[in-house]
RODO-2510 file (C-alpha; in nm, 4 decimals, decimal comma):
residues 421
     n   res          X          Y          Z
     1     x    -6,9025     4,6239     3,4457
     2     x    -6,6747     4,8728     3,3015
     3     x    -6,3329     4,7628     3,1681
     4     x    -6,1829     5,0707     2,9680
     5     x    -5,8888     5,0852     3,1980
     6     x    -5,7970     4,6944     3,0617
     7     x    -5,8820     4,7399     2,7690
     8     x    -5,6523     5,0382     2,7037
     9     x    -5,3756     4,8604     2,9078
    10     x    -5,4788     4,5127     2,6522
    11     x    -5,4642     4,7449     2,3628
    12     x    -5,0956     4,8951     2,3971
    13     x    -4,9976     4,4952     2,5364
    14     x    -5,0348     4,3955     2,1956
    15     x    -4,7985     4,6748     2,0583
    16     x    -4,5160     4,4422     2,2609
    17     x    -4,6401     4,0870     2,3077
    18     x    -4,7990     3,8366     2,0679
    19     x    -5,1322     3,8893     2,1520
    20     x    -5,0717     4,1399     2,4149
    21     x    -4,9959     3,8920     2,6556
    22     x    -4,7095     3,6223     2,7569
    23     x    -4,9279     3,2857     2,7947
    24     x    -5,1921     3,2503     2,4829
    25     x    -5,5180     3,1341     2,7007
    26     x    -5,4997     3,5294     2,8547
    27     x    -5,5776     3,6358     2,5473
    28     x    -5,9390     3,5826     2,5807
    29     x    -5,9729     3,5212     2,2454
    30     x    -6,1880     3,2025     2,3111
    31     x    -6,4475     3,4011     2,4520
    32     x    -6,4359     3,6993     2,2048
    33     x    -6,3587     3,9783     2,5260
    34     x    -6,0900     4,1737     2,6717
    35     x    -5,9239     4,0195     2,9806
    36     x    -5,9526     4,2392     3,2791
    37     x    -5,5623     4,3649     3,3866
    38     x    -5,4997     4,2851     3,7318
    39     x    -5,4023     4,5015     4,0024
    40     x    -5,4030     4,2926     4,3019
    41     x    -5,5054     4,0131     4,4763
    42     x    -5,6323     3,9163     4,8285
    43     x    -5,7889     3,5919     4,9905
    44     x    -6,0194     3,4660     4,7425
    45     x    -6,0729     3,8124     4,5477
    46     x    -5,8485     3,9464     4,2759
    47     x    -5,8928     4,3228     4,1512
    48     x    -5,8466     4,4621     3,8122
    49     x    -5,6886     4,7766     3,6951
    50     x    -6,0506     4,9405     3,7116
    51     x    -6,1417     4,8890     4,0264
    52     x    -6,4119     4,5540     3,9500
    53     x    -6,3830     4,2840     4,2548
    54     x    -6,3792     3,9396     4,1462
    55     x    -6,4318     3,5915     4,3379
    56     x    -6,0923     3,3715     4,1711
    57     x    -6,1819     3,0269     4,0823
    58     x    -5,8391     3,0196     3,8685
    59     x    -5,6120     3,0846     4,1273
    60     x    -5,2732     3,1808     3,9113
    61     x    -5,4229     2,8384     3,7441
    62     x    -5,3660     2,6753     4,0389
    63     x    -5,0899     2,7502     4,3168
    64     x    -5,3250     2,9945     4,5146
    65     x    -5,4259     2,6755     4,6976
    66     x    -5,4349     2,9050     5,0338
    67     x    -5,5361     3,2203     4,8515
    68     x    -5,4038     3,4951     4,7470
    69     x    -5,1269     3,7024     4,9609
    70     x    -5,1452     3,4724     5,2596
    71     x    -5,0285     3,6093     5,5363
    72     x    -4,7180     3,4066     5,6569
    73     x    -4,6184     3,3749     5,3190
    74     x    -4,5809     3,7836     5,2733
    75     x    -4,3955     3,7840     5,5661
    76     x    -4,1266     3,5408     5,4848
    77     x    -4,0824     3,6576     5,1540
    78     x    -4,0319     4,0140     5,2834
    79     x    -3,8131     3,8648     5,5048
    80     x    -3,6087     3,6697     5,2343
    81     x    -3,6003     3,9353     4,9790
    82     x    -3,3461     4,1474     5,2377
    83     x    -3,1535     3,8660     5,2249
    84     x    -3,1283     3,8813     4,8353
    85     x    -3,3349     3,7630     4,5712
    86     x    -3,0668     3,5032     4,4292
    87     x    -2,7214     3,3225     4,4365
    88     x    -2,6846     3,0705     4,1651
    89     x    -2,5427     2,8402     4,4605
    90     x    -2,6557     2,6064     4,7145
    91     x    -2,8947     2,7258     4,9617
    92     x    -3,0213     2,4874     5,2941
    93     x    -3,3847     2,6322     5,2051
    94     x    -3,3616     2,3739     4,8401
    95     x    -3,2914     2,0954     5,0879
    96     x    -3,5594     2,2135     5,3405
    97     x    -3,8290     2,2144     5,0797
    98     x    -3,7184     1,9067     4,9133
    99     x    -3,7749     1,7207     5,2680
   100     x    -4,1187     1,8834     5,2725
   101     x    -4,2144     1,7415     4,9215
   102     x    -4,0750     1,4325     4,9860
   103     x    -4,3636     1,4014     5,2554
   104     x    -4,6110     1,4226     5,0236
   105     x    -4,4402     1,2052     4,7512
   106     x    -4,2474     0,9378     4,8949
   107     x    -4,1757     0,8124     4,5739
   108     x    -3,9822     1,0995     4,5208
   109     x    -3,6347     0,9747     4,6756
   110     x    -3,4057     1,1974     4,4760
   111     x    -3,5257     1,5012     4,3075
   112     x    -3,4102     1,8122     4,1385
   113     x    -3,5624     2,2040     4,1599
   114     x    -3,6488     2,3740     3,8033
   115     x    -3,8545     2,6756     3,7780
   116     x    -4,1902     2,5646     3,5375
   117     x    -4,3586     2,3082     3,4973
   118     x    -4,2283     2,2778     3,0756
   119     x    -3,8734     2,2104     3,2460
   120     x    -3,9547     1,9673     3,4988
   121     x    -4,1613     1,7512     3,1726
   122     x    -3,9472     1,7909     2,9402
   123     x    -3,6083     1,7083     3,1890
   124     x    -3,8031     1,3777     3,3149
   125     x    -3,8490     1,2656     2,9521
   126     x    -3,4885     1,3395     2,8864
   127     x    -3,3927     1,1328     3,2093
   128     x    -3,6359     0,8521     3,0538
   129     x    -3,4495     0,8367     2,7589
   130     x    -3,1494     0,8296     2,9115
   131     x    -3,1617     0,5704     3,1724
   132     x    -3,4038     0,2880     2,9455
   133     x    -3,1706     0,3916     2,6273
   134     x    -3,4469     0,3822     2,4182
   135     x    -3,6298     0,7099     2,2450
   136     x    -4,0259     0,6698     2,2070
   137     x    -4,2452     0,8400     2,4580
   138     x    -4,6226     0,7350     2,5320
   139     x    -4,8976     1,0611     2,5932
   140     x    -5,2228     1,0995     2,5911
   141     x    -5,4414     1,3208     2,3702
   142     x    -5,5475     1,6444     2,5318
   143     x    -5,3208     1,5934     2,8313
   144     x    -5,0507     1,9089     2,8254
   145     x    -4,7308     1,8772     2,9560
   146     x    -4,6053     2,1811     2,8642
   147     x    -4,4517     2,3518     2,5529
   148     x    -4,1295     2,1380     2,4709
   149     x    -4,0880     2,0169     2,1462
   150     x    -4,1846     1,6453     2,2136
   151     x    -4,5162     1,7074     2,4158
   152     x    -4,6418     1,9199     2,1395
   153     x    -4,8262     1,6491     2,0049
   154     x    -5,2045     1,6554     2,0045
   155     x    -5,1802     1,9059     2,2903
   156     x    -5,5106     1,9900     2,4947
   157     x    -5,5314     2,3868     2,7321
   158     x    -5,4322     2,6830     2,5215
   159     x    -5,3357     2,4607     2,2181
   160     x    -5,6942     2,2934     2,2067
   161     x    -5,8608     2,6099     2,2361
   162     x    -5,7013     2,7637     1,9681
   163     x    -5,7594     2,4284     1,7511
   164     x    -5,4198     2,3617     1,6937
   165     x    -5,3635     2,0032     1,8059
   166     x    -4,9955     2,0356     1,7592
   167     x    -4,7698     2,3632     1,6893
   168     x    -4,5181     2,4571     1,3915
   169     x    -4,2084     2,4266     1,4668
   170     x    -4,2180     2,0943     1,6390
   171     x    -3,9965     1,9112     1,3567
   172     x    -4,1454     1,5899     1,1875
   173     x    -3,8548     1,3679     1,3702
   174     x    -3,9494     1,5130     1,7307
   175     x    -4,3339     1,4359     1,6466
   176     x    -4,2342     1,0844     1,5040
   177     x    -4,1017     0,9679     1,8457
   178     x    -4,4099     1,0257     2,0486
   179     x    -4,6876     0,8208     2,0035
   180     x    -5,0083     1,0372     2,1257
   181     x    -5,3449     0,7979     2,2359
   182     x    -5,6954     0,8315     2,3938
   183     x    -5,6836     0,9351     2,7994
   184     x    -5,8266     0,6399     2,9239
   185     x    -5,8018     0,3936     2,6573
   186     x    -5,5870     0,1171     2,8091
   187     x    -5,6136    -0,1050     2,5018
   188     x    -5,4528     0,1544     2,2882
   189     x    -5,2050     0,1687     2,5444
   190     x    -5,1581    -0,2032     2,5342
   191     x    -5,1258    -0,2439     2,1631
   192     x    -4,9072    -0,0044     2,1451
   193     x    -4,6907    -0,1745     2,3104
   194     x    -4,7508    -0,5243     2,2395
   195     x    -4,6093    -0,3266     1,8660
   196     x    -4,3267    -0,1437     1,9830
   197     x    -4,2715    -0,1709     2,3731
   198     x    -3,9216    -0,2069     2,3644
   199     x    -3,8388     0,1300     2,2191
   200     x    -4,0686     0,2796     2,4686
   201     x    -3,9184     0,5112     2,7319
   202     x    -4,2008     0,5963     2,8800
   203     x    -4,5547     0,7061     2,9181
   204     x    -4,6348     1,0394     3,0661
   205     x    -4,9697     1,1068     3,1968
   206     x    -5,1588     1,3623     3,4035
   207     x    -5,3373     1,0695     3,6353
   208     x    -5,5963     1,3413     3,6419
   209     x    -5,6459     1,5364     3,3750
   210     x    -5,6888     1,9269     3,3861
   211     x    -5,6291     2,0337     3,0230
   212     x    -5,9172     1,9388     2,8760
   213     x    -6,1249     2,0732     3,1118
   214     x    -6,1053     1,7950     3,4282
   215     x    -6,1377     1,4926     3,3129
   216     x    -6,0990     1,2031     3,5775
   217     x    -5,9203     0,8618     3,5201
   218     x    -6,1678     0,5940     3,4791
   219     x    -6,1396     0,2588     3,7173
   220     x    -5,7901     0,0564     3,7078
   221     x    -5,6538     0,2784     3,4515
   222     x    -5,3887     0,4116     3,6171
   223     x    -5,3193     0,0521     3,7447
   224     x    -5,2864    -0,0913     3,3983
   225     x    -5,0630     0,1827     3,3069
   226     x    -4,8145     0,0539     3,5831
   227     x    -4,8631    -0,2670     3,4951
   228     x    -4,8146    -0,2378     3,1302
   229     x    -4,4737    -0,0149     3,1654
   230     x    -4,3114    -0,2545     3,4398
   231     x    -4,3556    -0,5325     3,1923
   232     x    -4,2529    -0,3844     2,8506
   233     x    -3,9377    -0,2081     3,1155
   234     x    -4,0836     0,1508     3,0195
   235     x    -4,1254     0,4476     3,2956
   236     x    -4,4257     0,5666     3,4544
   237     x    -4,4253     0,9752     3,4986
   238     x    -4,7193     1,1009     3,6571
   239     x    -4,7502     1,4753     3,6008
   240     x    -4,9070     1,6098     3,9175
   241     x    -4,7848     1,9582     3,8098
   242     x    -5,1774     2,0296     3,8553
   243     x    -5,2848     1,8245     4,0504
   244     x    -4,9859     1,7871     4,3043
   245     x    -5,1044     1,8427     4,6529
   246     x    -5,4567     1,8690     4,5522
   247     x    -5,5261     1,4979     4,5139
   248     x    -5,4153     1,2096     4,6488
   249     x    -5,3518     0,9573     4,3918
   250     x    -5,0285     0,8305     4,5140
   251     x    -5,1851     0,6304     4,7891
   252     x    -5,1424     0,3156     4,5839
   253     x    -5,0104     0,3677     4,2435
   254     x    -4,6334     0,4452     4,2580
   255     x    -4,4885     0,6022     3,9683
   256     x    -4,0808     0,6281     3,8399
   257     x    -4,0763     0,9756     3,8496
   258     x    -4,3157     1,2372     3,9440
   259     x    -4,3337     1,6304     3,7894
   260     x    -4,4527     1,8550     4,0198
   261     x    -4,4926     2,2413     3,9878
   262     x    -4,7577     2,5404     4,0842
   263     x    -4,8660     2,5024     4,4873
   264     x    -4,4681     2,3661     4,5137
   265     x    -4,3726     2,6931     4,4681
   266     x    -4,6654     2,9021     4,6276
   267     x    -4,7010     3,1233     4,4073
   268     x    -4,3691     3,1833     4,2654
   269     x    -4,1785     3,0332     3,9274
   270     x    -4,0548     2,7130     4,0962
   271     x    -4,1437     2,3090     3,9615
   272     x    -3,9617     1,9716     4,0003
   273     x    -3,9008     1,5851     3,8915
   274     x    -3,7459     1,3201     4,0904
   275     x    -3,8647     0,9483     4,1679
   276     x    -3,6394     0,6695     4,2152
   277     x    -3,2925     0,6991     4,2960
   278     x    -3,1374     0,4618     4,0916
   279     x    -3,2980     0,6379     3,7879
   280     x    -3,2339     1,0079     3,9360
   281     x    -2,8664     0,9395     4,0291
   282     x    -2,7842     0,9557     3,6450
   283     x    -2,8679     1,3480     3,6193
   284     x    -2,5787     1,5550     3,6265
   285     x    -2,3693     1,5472     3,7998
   286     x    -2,4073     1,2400     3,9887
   287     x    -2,4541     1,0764     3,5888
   288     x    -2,4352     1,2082     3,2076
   289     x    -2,7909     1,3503     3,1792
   290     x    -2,7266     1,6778     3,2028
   291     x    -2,9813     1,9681     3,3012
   292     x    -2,8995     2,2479     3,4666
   293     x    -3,0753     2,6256     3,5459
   294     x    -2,9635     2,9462     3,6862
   295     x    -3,2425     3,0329     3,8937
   296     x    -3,3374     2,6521     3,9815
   297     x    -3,3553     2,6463     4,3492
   298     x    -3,4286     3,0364     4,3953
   299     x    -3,4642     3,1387     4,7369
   300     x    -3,7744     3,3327     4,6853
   301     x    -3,9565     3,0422     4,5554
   302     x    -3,7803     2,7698     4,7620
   303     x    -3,9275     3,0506     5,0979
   304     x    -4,2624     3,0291     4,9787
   305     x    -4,2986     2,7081     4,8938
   306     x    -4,1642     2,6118     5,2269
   307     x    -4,4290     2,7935     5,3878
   308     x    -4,6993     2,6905     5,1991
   309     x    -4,6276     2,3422     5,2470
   310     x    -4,5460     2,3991     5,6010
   311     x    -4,9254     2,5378     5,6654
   312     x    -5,0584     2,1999     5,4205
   313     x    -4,9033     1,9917     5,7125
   314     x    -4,9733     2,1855     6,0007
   315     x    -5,3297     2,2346     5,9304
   316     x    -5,5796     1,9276     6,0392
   317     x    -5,7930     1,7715     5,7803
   318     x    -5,6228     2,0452     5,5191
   319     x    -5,6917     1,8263     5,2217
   320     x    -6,0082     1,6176     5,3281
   321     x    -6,2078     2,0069     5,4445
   322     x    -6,0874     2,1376     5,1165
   323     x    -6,1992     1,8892     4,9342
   324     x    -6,5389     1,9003     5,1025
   325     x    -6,5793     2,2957     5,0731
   326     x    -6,5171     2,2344     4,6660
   327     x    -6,7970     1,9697     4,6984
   328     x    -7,0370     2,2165     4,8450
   329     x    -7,0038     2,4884     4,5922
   330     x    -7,0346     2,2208     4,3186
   331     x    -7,3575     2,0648     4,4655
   332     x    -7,4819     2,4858     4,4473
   333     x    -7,4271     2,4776     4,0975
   334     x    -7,5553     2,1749     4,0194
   335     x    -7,8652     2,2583     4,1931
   336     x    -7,9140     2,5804     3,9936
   337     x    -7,8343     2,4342     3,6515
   338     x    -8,1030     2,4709     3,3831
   339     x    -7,9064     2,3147     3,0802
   340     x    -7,7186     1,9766     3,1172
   341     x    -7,4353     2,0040     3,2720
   342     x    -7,1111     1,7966     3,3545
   343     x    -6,8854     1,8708     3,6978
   344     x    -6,6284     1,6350     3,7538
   345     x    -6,4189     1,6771     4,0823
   346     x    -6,1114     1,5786     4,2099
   347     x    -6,0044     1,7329     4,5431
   348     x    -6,0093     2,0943     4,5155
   349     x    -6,0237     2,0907     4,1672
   350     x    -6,3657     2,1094     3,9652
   351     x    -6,5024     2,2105     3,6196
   352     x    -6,8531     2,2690     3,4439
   353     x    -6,8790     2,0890     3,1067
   354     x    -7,1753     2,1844     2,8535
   355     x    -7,2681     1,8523     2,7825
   356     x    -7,5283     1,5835     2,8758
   357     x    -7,2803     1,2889     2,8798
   358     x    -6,9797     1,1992     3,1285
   359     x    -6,6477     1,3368     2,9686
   360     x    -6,3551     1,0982     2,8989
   361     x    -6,1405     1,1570     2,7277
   362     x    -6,0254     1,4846     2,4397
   363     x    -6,2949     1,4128     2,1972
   364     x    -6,5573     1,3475     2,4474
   365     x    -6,4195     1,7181     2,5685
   366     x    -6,3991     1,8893     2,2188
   367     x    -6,7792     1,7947     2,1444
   368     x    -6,9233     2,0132     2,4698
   369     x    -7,1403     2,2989     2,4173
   370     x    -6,8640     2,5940     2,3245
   371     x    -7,1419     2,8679     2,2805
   372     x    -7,2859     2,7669     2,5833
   373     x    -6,9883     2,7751     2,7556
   374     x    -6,8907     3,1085     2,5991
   375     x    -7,2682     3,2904     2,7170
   376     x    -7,2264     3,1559     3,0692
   377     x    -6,8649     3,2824     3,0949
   378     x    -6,9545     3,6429     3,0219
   379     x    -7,2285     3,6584     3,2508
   380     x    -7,0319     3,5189     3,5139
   381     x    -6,7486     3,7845     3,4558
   382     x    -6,9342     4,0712     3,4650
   383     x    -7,1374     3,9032     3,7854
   384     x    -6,7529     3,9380     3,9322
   385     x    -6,7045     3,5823     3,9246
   386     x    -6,3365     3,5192     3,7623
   387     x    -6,3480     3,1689     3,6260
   388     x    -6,0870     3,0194     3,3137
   389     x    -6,1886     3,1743     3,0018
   390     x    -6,1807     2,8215     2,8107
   391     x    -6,3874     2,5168     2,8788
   392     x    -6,0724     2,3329     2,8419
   393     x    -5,9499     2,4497     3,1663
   394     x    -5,9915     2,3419     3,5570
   395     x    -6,1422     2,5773     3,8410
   396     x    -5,9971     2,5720     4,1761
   397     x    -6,1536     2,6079     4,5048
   398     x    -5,8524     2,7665     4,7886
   399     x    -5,8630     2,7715     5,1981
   400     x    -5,9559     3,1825     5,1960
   401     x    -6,2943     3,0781     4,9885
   402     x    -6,5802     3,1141     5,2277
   403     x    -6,9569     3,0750     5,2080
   404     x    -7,0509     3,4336     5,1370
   405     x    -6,8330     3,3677     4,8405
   406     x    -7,0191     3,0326     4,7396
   407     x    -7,3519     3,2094     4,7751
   408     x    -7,2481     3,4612     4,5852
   409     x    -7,1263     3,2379     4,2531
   410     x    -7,4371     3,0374     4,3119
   411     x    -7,6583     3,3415     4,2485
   412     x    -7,4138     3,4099     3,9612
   413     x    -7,4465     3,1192     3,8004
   414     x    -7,8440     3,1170     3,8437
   415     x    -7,8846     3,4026     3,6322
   416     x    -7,5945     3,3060     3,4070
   417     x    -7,7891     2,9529     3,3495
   418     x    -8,1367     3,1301     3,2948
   419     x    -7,9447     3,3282     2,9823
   420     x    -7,8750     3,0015     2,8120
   421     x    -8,2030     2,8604     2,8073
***
């Protein structure tokens, strides 16, 4: 496979950008290559700068959930970009999509538009704090919420790949009010706050994790968690920012507030919070909690997540034939495997762990086979198979994959397997 095209284009990147590129897991630098630039994307492919064809098991990390360039979503952003690309005022397409969420996430009665998942985290722990009154926030080792200041703390994705469980420049103070634990340890969760649950705010938590790699919540875990913060008077966030609209975990655990971002916006910059509206009627400026952003609510993203959402609804069995295609492809894998492997799934969303043992929680994560991992992501690559260059990271299976497409990363990942062992 050649890649001189990229790695020109990576080379004069990094004359501009730390690292040459503007989100650090890009980099490659886990998996000692150069990224292929992108040119364009289609379906289930995405092409790079020098004309290689890959299948795309990242999927702009996760909105592509119906592919890339879908049709009816070209054609209403084409349609909305005549219109203008923004106002910084109120727009009936922010109320349209909001209704459309709401669908999905009842529990969402009042929410609010942001544009990344960082600002819908870090403006649901802010609303925490400010309608308990108290300052402490509860997360979980490995799961990222994004790059704010307090969730810096024993972060998992980009941070845990380049070993740097929390960042400078996230002051001793900041790091002093969250309390970081084992995913999936509910007796860490319950003596921590059978020591300190009335300063508690709230606990944040990816119900399932997807930045350590996927890592699934074990059996009533979730369930204690809601138990445990309605009796110490703490919030529950869930942030589905990754898994929103992928999974249904909702069902029967209902959190305070929910952060939701990627597929919300189908493919554009758009996130959001909301949850109960006795907590959400104190942001600003129904309440003091102020948060605000110029492009919140941009009618670009508010059109295509509209559509996307529209076609989740529309479509019979969306979720349930997704879920069932991602099964198939990891049942191909499994079945071609010659070194121990690990796939967790949840919905549409899958990884491959190095390891001979079920995976956790962070540590259990951290101890995989990283050489392993490293061998079997080059030869996938340059087998045009485009998966996350870092084991800490989920795949994701879209609508526009089909079988040739499975067949094709099966064969991949046959030869990739036979290079490990």
């Amino acid at each position: 496979m050649k890649l001189e095209k990229s790695a020109a284009a990576f080379a004069l990147a990094k004359k501009f950008m730390p690292g040459g590129v503007n989100s650090p897991v890009r980099s490659y630098q886990n998996v000692d290559c150069n990224p292929p630039f992108i040119a364009r994307a289609k379906g289930s492919h995405i092409f790079d700068i020098d004309g290689n064809d890959f299948i795309d098991y990242v999927g702009s990390w996760g909105p592509m959930i119906l592919g890339h360039a879908h049709e009816k979503i070209v054609d209403a952003l084409k349609k909305a970009v005549e219109r203008g690309t923004s106002y910084g005022a109120p727009t009936e397409l922010e109320t349209e999509l909001a209704a459309l969420v709401q669908k999905f996430y009842p529990s969402m009665e009042v929410m609010r538009m942001v544009n990344s998942g960082t600002e819908s985290t870090m403006s649901a722990l802010r609303v925490a704090r400010g309608f308990t009154g108290r300052e402490k926030i509860v997360k979980f080792i490995g799961c990222y919420h994004g790059h704010s200041d307090s969730l810096l703390v024993k972060a998992g994705s980009g941070a845990a790949t380049f070993g740097e469980p929390s960042s400078p420049g996230v002051t001793f103070g900041t790091a002093q009010d969250t309390i970081a634990i084992p995913y999936n340890d509910i007796s860490a969760v319950e003596k921590i706050f059978n020591e300190c649950g009335e300063k508690i705010a709230a606990v944040i938590v990816e119900p399932v994790a997807g930045n350590m790699g996927l890592v699934l919540p074990e059996e009533n875990f979730l369930e204690k968690l809601r138990e445990v913060t309605k009796k110490f008077g703490a919030l529950l966030i869930f942030d589905e920012v990754m898994s929103g609209f992928r999974v249904k975990i909702q069902n029967k655990i209902k959190p305070d507030l929910t952060c939701l971002g990627k597929i919300i916006g189908g493919g554009l910059p758009c996130a959001a919070y909301g949850g109960r509206a006795e907590i959400m009627r104190n942001v600003s400026p129904d309440g003091k909690i102020y948060q605000a952003g110029t492009l919140s609510g941009n009618p670009l993203a508010m059109t295509a997540g509209i559509e996307t959402l529209k076609i989740l609804i529309d479509t019979p069995n969306f979720s349930e034939n997704l879920t069932a295609k991602t099964s198939k492809l990891i049942e191909g894998i499994k079945g071609v495997a010659q070194v121990p492997i690990q796939t967790p799934q949840a919905g549409s969303m899958f990884c491959i762990f190095f390891s001979n043992k079920k995976v956790k929680n962070y540590e259990d994560a951290a101890s995989c086979n990283q050489a392993q991992f490293k061998k079997f992501f080059i030869a996938m690559l340059e087998q045009g198979i485009y998966l996350a260059p870092s084991q800490f990271e989920t795949l994701f299976v879209s609508a526009a994959h089909d079988d040739l497409d499975f067949e094709k990363t099966i064969n991949a990942a046959k030869i990739a397997f036979g290079e490990l062992v």
